[in-house]
Each structure stands twice: as C-alpha cells, then as structure tokens.
C-alpha positions in Angstrom: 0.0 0.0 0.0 2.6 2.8 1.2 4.4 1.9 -2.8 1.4 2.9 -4.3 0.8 6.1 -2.5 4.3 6.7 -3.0 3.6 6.3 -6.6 0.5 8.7 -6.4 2.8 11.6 -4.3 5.2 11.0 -7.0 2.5 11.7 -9.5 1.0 14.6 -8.0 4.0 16.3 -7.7 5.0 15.7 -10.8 2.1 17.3 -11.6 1.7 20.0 -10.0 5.3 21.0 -10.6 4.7 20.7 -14.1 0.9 23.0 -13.8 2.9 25.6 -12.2 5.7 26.3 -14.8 2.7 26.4 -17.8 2.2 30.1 -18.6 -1.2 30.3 -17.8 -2.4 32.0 -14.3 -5.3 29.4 -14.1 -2.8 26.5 -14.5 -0.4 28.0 -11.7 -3.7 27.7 -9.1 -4.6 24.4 -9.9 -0.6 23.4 -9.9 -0.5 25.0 -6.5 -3.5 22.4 -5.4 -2.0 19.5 -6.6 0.8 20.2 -4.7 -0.7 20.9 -1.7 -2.3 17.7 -2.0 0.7 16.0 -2.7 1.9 17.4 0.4 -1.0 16.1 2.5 -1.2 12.6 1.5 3.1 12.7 1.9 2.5 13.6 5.7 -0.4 10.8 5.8 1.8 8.3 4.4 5.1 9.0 6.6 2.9 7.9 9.8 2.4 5.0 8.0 -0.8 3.1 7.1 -2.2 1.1 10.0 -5.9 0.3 10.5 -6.4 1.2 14.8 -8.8 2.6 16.9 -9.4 6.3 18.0 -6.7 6.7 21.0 -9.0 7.0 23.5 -8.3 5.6 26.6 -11.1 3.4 28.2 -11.7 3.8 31.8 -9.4 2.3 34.5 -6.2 2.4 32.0 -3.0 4.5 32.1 -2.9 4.6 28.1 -4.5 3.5 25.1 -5.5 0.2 24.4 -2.8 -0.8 21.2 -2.9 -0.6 18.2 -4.3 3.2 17.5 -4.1 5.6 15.3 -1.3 8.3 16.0 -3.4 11.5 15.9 -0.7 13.7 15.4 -0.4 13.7 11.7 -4.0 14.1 11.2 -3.9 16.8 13.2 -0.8 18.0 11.5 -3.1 17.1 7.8 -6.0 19.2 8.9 -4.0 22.7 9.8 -2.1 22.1 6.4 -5.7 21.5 4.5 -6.7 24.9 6.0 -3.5 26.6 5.3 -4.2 25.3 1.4 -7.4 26.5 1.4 -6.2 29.9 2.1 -3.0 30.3 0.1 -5.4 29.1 -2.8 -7.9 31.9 -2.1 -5.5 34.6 -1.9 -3.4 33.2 -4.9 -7.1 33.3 -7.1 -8.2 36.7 -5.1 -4.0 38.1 -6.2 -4.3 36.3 -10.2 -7.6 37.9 -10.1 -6.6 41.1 -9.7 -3.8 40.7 -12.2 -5.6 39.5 -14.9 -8.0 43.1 -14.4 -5.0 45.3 -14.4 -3.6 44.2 -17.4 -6.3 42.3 -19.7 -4.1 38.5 -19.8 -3.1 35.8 -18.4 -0.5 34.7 -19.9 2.7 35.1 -17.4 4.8 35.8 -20.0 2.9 39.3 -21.2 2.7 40.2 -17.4 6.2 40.7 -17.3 6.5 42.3 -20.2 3.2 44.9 -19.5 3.3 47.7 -17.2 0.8 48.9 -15.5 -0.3 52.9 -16.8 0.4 54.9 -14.5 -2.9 57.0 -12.4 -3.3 60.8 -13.2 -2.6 63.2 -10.4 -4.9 64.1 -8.4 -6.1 67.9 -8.2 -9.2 67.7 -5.8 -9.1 69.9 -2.4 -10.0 67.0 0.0 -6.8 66.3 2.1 
C-alpha cells in the first residue's frame, strides 16, 4: 500500500510542478492544489498506514489500548488542508486582480506589461 501512494505523491507532484511552470495564471492555481495535496497525503503516508482505533483511553487504563491511530499527523493534515485553502484563495483573489489590471493571463505578457500609470490628483480633500 505505502508503494502505491508513494507512486500517487510522486505523481501529484509531478504534476503540479509541471501545472505551475505552464504560462497560464489558471494552471499555476490548480498546480498549487496538486501540490498541496501532494503534500498532504506525503504527511499521511510518513505515519504509516495502519488500521487502529481512536486513541481514546477506556476507563481504568493508564494509556490507550494498542494498536491506535497516531493523531498527530491528522492533526498535523487538517492545519495544512486549512493553510491550502487559504493560500489558494488569496493566490485566485491576487491572479484575479492581475488578470484586471492588465487584460491577460498569460505570465509571459505580465512581465513584459506595465501597468499605466494613475493621473494626479487635483481635488481639495486632504
């Protein structure tokens, strides 16, 4: 089992390694997913894939009844799922605002485009 989610991390970052270097902004986001999945299922697999209960310990014991699942990495999985979410929302909210400043998405003619600059302002509000 651990080979073939070896396999599928492999794959995924692979994957999202080759998403991010495409030249597209929409690409790059769903690059930056893969790897954050890639990332999740890497930190899954390191604790190693056992079937146990909830470490919960029953009443009258000093510890857990063995085996159990180790709770830290999924603890570990759901603050970097969270963390995901959000660099994924501000990457779309930041690619976003991008694309409406300067009409593409192609990475290559945002370098090369620069933004016009605003006119002065001559109001009397200070």
């Amino acid at each position: 089992m651990e080979v073939v989610l070896a396999v599928v991390i492999g794959a995924l970052y692979a994957a999202g390694l080759y998403m991010m270097l495409r030249r597209s902004l929409a690409k790059v986001v769903i690059g930056l997913s893969l790897l954050s999945y890639a990332a999740n299922l890497l930190i899954f697999t390191v604790n190693g894939v056992i079937r146990g209960r909830p470490p919960l310990v029953p009443e009258g014991a000093v510890r857990p009844v063995e085996p159990f699942a180790d709770p830290l990495p999924q603890a570990l999985i759901l603050t970097a799922i969270v963390i995901g979410f959000g660099v994924q929302a501000f990457a779309l909210v930041l690619f976003k605002r991008a694309y409406q400043a300067a009409g593409t998405d192609d990475l290559d003619q945002l370098r090369s485009t620069e933004l016009p600059k605003r006119p002065a302002r001559t109001g009397q509000g200070g």
